[in-house]
KEVEXZA-808488 format. One record per residue (C-alpha): residue in three letters; x, z, y. Coordinates in Angstrom, 2 decimals, always signed. Example, Ala and Ser with C-alpha at 12.3 -4.5 7.8 and 13.67 -1.06 7.14 Angstrom:
<pts>
  aa      px      pz      py
 Ala  +12.30   +7.80   -4.50
 Ser  +13.67   +7.14   -1.06
</pts>
This chain:
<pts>
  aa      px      pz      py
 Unk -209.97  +18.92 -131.54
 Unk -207.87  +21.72 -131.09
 Unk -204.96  +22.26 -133.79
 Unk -205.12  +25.41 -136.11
 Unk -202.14  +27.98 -135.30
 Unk -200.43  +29.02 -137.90
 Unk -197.83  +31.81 -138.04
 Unk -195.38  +31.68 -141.49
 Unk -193.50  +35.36 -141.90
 Unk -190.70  +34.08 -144.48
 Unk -187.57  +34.99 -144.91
 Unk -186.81  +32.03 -146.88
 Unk -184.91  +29.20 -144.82
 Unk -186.20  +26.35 -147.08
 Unk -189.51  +27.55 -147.24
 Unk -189.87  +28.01 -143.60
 Unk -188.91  +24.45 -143.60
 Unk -190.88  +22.35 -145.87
 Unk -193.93  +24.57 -144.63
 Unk -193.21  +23.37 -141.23
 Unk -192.76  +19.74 -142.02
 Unk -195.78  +19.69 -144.69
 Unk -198.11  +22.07 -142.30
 Unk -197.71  +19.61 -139.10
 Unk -197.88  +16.81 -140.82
 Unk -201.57  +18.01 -141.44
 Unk -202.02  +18.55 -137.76
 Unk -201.49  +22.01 -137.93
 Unk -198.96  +23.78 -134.60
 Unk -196.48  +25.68 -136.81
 Unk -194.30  +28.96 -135.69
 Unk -192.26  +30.59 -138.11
 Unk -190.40  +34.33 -138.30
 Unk -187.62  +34.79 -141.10
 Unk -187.63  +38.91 -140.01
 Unk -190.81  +41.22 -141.16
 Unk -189.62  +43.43 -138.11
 Unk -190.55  +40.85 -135.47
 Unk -193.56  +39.63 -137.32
 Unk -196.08  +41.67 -134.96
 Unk -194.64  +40.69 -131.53
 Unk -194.34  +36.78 -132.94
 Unk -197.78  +37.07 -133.77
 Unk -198.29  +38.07 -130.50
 Unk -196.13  +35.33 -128.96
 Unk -198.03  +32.69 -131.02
 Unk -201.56  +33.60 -131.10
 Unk -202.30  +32.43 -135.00
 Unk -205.51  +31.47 -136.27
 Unk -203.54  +32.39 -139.54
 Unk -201.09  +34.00 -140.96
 Unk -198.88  +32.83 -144.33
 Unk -196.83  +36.31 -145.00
 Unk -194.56  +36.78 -147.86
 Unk -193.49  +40.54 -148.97
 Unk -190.21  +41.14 -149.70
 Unk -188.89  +40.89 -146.35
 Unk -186.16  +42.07 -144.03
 Unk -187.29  +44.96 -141.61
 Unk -190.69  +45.50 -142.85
 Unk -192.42  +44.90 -145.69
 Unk -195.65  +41.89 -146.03
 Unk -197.49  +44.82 -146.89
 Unk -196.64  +47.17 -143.91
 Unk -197.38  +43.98 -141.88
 Unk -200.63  +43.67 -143.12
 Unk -201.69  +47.31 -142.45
 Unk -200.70  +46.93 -139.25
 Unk -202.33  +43.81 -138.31
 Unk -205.34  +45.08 -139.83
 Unk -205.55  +47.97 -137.23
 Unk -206.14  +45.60 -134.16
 Unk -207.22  +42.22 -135.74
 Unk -209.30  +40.51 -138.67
 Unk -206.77  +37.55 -138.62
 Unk -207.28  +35.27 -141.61
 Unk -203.60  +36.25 -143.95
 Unk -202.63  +34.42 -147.08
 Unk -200.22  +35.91 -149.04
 Unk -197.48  +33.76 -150.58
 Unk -194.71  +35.76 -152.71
 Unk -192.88  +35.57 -156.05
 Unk -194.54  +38.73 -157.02
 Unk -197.15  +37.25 -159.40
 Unk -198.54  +40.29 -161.35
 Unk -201.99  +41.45 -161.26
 Unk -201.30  +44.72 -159.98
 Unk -199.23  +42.75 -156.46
 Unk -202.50  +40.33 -156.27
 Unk -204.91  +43.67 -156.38
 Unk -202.50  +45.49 -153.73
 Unk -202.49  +42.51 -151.56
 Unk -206.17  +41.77 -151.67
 Unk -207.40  +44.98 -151.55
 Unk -204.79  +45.79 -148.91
 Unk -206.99  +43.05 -146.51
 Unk -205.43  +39.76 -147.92
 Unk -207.65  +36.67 -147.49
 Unk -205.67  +35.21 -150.30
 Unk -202.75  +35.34 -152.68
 Unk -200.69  +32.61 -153.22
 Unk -197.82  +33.29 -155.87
 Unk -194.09  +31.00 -155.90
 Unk -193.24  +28.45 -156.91
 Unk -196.56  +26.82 -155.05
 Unk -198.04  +23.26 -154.61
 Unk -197.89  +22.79 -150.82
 Unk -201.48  +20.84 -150.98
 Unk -202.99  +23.56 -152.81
 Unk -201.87  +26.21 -150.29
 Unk -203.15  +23.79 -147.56
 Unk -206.54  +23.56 -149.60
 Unk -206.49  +27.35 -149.58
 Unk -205.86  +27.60 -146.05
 Unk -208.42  +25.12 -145.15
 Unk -210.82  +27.16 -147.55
 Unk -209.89  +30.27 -145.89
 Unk -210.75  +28.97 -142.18
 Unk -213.78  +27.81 -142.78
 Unk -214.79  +30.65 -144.53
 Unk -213.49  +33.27 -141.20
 Unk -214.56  +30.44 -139.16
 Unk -211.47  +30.93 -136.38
 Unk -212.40  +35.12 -136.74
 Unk -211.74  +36.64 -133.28
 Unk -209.59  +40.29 -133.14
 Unk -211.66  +43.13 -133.14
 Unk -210.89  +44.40 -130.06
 Unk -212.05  +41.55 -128.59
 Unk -215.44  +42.39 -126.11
 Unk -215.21  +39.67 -123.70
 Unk -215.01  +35.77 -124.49
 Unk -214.86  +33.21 -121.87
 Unk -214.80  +29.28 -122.49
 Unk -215.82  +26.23 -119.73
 Unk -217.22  +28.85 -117.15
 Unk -218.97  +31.12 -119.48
 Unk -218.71  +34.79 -120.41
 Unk -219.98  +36.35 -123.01
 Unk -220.44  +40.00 -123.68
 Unk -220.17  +40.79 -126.84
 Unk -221.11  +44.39 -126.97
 Unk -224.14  +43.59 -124.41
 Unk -225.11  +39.88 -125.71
 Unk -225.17  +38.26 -122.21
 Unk -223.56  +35.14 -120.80
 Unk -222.39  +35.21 -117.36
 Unk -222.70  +31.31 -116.21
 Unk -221.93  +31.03 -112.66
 Unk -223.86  +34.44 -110.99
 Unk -226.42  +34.31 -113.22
 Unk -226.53  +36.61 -116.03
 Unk -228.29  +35.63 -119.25
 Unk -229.25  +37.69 -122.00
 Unk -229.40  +36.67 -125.69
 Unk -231.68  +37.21 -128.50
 Unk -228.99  +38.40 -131.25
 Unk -228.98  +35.33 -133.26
 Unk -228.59  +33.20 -130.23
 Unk -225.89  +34.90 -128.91
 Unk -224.23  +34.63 -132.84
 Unk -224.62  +31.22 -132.71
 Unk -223.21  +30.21 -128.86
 Unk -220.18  +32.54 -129.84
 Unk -219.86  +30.81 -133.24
 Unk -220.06  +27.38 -131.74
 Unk -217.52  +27.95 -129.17
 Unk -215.11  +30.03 -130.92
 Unk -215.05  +26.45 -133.10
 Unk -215.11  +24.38 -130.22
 Unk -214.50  +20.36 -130.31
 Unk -215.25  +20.70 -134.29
 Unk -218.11  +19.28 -135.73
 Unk -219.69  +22.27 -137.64
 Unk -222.09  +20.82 -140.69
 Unk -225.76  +22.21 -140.87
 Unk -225.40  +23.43 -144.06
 Unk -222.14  +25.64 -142.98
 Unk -224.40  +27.03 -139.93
 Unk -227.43  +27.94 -141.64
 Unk -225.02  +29.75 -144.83
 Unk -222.70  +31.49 -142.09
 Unk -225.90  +32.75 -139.43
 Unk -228.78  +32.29 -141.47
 Unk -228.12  +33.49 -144.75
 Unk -232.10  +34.71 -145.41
 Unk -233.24  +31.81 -144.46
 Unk -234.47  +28.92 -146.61
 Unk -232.82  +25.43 -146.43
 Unk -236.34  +24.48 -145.27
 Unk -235.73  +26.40 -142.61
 Unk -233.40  +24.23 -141.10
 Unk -235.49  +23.33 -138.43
 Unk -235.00  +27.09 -137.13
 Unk -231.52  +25.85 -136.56
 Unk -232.71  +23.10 -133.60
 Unk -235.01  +25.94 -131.88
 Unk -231.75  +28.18 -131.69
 Unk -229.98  +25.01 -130.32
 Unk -232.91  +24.03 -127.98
 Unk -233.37  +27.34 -126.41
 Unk -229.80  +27.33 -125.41
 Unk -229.62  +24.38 -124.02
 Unk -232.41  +25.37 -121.90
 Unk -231.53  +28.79 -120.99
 Unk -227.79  +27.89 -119.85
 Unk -228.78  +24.92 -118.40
 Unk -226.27  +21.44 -117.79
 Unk -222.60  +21.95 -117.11
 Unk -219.74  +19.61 -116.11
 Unk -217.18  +21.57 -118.11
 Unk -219.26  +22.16 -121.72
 Unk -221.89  +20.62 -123.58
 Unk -223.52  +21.09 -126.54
 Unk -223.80  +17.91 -129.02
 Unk -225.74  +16.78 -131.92
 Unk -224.37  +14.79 -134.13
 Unk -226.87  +13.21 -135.83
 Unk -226.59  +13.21 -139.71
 Unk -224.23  +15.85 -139.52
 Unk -224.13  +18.65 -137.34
 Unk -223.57  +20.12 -133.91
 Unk -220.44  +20.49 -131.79
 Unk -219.67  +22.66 -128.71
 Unk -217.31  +19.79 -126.42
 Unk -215.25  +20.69 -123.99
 Unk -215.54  +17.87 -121.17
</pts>
Protein backbone atom coordinates (compact mmCIF):
# COMPACT_ATOMS: atom_id res chain seq x y z
CA UNK A 1 0.00 0.00 0.00
CA UNK A 2 1.18 3.23 -0.77
CA UNK A 3 2.23 5.56 2.31
CA UNK A 4 0.14 8.80 3.02
CA UNK A 5 2.30 12.11 2.32
CA UNK A 6 2.24 14.35 4.72
CA UNK A 7 3.57 17.93 4.63
CA UNK A 8 4.09 19.65 8.47
CA UNK A 9 4.44 23.76 8.02
CA UNK A 10 5.97 24.42 11.67
CA UNK A 11 8.15 26.64 12.75
CA UNK A 12 8.71 24.83 15.85
CA UNK A 13 12.06 22.67 15.84
CA UNK A 14 10.73 20.15 18.44
CA UNK A 15 7.54 19.85 17.00
CA UNK A 16 8.78 19.24 13.58
CA UNK A 17 10.59 16.54 15.29
CA UNK A 18 8.48 14.39 17.39
CA UNK A 19 5.86 14.76 14.43
CA UNK A 20 8.37 13.23 12.23
CA UNK A 21 9.41 10.41 14.48
CA UNK A 22 5.65 9.72 15.76
CA UNK A 23 4.12 10.27 11.99
CA UNK A 24 6.62 7.53 10.35
CA UNK A 25 6.48 5.40 12.86
CA UNK A 26 2.76 5.05 11.67
CA UNK A 27 3.92 4.47 8.16
CA UNK A 28 3.32 7.77 7.13
CA UNK A 29 6.48 9.61 4.44
CA UNK A 30 7.01 12.83 6.44
CA UNK A 31 8.44 16.37 4.93
CA UNK A 32 8.58 19.22 7.06
CA UNK A 33 9.00 23.33 6.39
CA UNK A 34 9.92 25.56 9.55
CA UNK A 35 9.25 28.90 7.01
CA UNK A 36 5.39 29.86 6.01
CA UNK A 37 7.18 31.58 2.93
CA UNK A 38 8.34 28.31 1.37
CA UNK A 39 5.31 26.41 2.41
CA UNK A 40 3.70 26.59 -1.26
CA UNK A 41 6.77 25.53 -3.33
CA UNK A 42 7.47 22.56 -0.49
CA UNK A 43 4.11 21.56 -1.06
CA UNK A 44 4.91 21.46 -4.42
CA UNK A 45 8.21 19.61 -3.94
CA UNK A 46 6.40 16.97 -1.79
CA UNK A 47 3.14 16.30 -3.27
CA UNK A 48 1.05 15.88 0.28
CA UNK A 49 -1.97 13.98 0.66
CA UNK A 50 -2.08 16.38 3.76
CA UNK A 51 -1.13 19.16 5.18
CA UNK A 52 -0.49 19.85 9.27
CA UNK A 53 -0.06 23.92 9.17
CA UNK A 54 0.41 25.95 12.21
CA UNK A 55 -0.27 29.96 12.05
CA UNK A 56 1.98 32.04 13.55
CA UNK A 57 4.72 31.59 11.23
CA UNK A 58 7.75 33.23 9.71
CA UNK A 59 7.09 34.72 6.13
CA UNK A 60 3.51 34.05 5.82
CA UNK A 61 0.92 33.46 7.90
CA UNK A 62 -1.11 29.54 8.27
CA UNK A 63 -3.88 31.53 7.24
CA UNK A 64 -2.45 33.26 4.06
CA UNK A 65 -1.24 29.68 3.32
CA UNK A 66 -4.46 28.33 3.40
CA UNK A 67 -6.07 30.91 1.04
CA UNK A 68 -3.65 30.25 -1.21
CA UNK A 69 -3.71 26.61 -1.35
CA UNK A 70 -7.30 26.81 -1.57
CA UNK A 71 -7.09 28.65 -4.99
CA UNK A 72 -5.50 25.61 -6.89
CA UNK A 73 -6.19 22.55 -4.58
CA UNK A 74 -8.81 20.87 -2.11
CA UNK A 75 -5.82 19.33 -0.13
CA UNK A 76 -6.99 17.80 3.14
CA UNK A 77 -5.25 20.76 6.01
CA UNK A 78 -5.36 20.30 9.73
CA UNK A 79 -4.66 23.08 11.64
CA UNK A 80 -2.46 22.71 14.72
CA UNK A 81 -1.67 26.12 16.70
CA UNK A 82 -1.62 27.51 20.26
CA UNK A 83 -4.36 29.80 19.30
CA UNK A 84 -7.23 27.97 21.03
CA UNK A 85 -10.16 30.49 21.04
CA UNK A 86 -13.35 30.04 19.34
CA UNK A 87 -13.10 32.90 17.19
CA UNK A 88 -9.18 31.22 15.65
CA UNK A 89 -11.16 27.68 15.33
CA UNK A 90 -14.18 29.62 13.30
CA UNK A 91 -11.44 31.61 11.14
CA UNK A 92 -9.59 28.50 10.45
CA UNK A 93 -12.53 26.32 9.58
CA UNK A 94 -14.41 28.58 7.82
CA UNK A 95 -11.23 29.78 6.13
CA UNK A 96 -11.20 25.89 4.39
CA UNK A 97 -9.61 24.00 7.41
CA UNK A 98 -10.41 20.26 7.50
CA UNK A 99 -9.63 20.47 11.15
CA UNK A 100 -8.30 22.36 14.12
CA UNK A 101 -6.06 20.97 16.35
CA UNK A 102 -5.05 23.39 19.33
CA UNK A 103 -1.28 22.96 21.51
CA UNK A 104 -0.32 21.32 23.66
CA UNK A 105 -1.80 18.06 21.57
CA UNK A 106 -1.83 14.20 22.09
CA UNK A 107 0.17 12.98 19.08
CA UNK A 108 -2.37 9.79 18.76
CA UNK A 109 -5.25 11.96 18.75
CA UNK A 110 -3.89 14.17 15.94
CA UNK A 111 -3.03 10.88 14.12
CA UNK A 112 -6.76 9.72 14.81
CA UNK A 113 -7.78 13.06 13.32
CA UNK A 114 -5.69 12.72 10.41
CA UNK A 115 -6.73 9.26 9.75
CA UNK A 116 -10.42 10.59 10.20
CA UNK A 117 -9.75 13.33 7.88
CA UNK A 118 -8.40 10.96 4.92
CA UNK A 119 -10.90 8.80 4.85
CA UNK A 120 -13.36 11.28 4.90
CA UNK A 121 -11.47 13.34 1.46
CA UNK A 122 -10.62 9.94 0.46
CA UNK A 123 -6.88 11.02 -1.06
CA UNK A 124 -9.01 14.38 -2.70
CA UNK A 125 -7.28 15.19 -6.04
CA UNK A 126 -6.44 19.26 -6.85
CA UNK A 127 -8.98 20.88 -8.67
CA UNK A 128 -7.27 21.60 -11.53
CA UNK A 129 -6.77 18.26 -12.08
CA UNK A 130 -8.71 17.00 -15.68
CA UNK A 131 -6.63 14.15 -16.60
CA UNK A 132 -5.73 11.00 -14.33
CA UNK A 133 -3.68 8.20 -15.52
CA UNK A 134 -2.80 4.93 -13.43
CA UNK A 135 -1.53 1.18 -14.95
CA UNK A 136 -2.26 2.28 -18.66
CA UNK A 137 -5.44 4.09 -18.14
CA UNK A 138 -6.69 7.63 -18.69
CA UNK A 139 -9.40 9.06 -17.51
CA UNK A 140 -11.12 12.23 -18.51
CA UNK A 141 -12.58 13.77 -16.02
CA UNK A 142 -14.44 16.56 -17.64
CA UNK A 143 -15.58 13.98 -20.54
CA UNK A 144 -15.95 10.63 -18.31
CA UNK A 145 -13.93 8.37 -20.69
CA UNK A 146 -11.05 5.98 -20.13
CA UNK A 147 -8.50 5.73 -22.71
CA UNK A 148 -7.13 1.92 -22.28
CA UNK A 149 -4.76 1.16 -24.95
CA UNK A 150 -6.58 2.95 -28.36
CA UNK A 151 -9.72 2.28 -27.27
CA UNK A 152 -11.76 4.90 -25.80
CA UNK A 153 -14.45 4.06 -23.26
CA UNK A 154 -17.10 6.10 -22.03
CA UNK A 155 -18.64 6.00 -18.53
CA UNK A 156 -22.02 6.18 -17.10
CA UNK A 157 -21.35 8.98 -14.31
CA UNK A 158 -21.41 6.77 -11.38
CA UNK A 159 -19.09 4.36 -13.01
CA UNK A 160 -16.69 6.68 -13.89
CA UNK A 161 -17.02 8.06 -9.86
CA UNK A 162 -16.34 4.88 -8.77
CA UNK A 163 -13.08 3.69 -11.19
CA UNK A 164 -11.65 7.24 -10.24
CA UNK A 165 -12.45 6.65 -6.54
CA UNK A 166 -10.97 3.20 -6.55
CA UNK A 167 -7.80 4.18 -8.12
CA UNK A 168 -7.17 7.42 -6.61
CA UNK A 169 -7.12 4.82 -3.33
CA UNK A 170 -5.25 2.31 -5.01
CA UNK A 171 -3.65 -0.93 -3.15
CA UNK A 172 -6.22 -0.02 -0.13
CA UNK A 173 -8.88 -2.14 0.69
CA UNK A 174 -11.94 0.26 0.61
CA UNK A 175 -14.96 -1.31 2.98
CA UNK A 176 -18.51 -1.60 1.35
CA UNK A 177 -20.04 0.37 3.73
CA UNK A 178 -17.41 3.43 3.04
CA UNK A 179 -18.30 2.98 -0.88
CA UNK A 180 -21.89 2.90 -0.79
CA UNK A 181 -21.84 6.25 2.05
CA UNK A 182 -19.12 8.11 -0.20
CA UNK A 183 -20.94 7.24 -4.05
CA UNK A 184 -24.18 6.11 -3.09
CA UNK A 185 -25.47 8.20 -0.53
CA UNK A 186 -29.46 7.75 -1.79
CA UNK A 187 -29.17 4.51 -1.86
CA UNK A 188 -30.39 1.96 0.69
CA UNK A 189 -27.93 -0.45 2.46
CA UNK A 190 -30.09 -3.04 0.64
CA UNK A 191 -28.89 -1.72 -2.18
CA UNK A 192 -25.62 -2.99 -1.83
CA UNK A 193 -25.89 -5.28 -4.47
CA UNK A 194 -25.94 -2.08 -6.88
CA UNK A 195 -22.40 -1.84 -5.71
CA UNK A 196 -21.26 -5.44 -7.58
CA UNK A 197 -23.20 -4.33 -10.93
CA UNK A 198 -21.01 -1.03 -10.87
CA UNK A 199 -17.99 -3.38 -10.21
CA UNK A 200 -19.10 -6.02 -12.81
CA UNK A 201 -19.69 -3.69 -15.61
CA UNK A 202 -16.23 -2.41 -15.25
CA UNK A 203 -14.61 -5.25 -15.23
CA UNK A 204 -16.25 -6.05 -18.38
CA UNK A 205 -16.05 -2.90 -20.19
CA UNK A 206 -12.13 -2.38 -19.55
CA UNK A 207 -11.45 -5.74 -19.97
CA UNK A 208 -8.08 -7.87 -18.27
CA UNK A 209 -4.83 -6.03 -17.82
CA UNK A 210 -1.30 -7.11 -16.79
CA UNK A 211 -0.62 -3.85 -14.98
CA UNK A 212 -4.20 -3.37 -12.82
CA UNK A 213 -6.83 -5.39 -11.52
CA UNK A 214 -9.71 -4.98 -9.73
CA UNK A 215 -10.19 -7.31 -6.45
CA UNK A 216 -12.85 -8.44 -4.18
CA UNK A 217 -12.15 -9.08 -1.05
CA UNK A 218 -14.59 -11.13 0.18
CA UNK A 219 -16.14 -10.10 3.59
CA UNK A 220 -14.82 -6.84 3.19
CA UNK A 221 -14.52 -4.85 0.27
CA UNK A 222 -12.87 -4.13 -3.05
CA UNK A 223 -9.37 -2.98 -3.95
CA UNK A 224 -7.91 -1.47 -7.17
CA UNK A 225 -4.06 -3.53 -7.21
CA UNK A 226 -1.46 -2.44 -8.95
CA UNK A 227 0.39 -5.69 -10.35
Amino acid sequence: MESERILVVDDDEKICQILTLYLRSKGYEVTCCRNGGNALSAFSDCSPHLVILDINLPGMSGYEILERLRRFSNIPVIFLSAKGTAEDRIRGLDGGADDYITKPFSPKELVARIRAVLRRCGRQLPKHVSCVSACGLELDLNGHTVKTGDEIIPLPDKEFELLLYLIVNRNSVIRRDRILSDLFENCRSSSSRTLDVHINRLRTKLGSSKLWRIETVYGVGYRFSVI
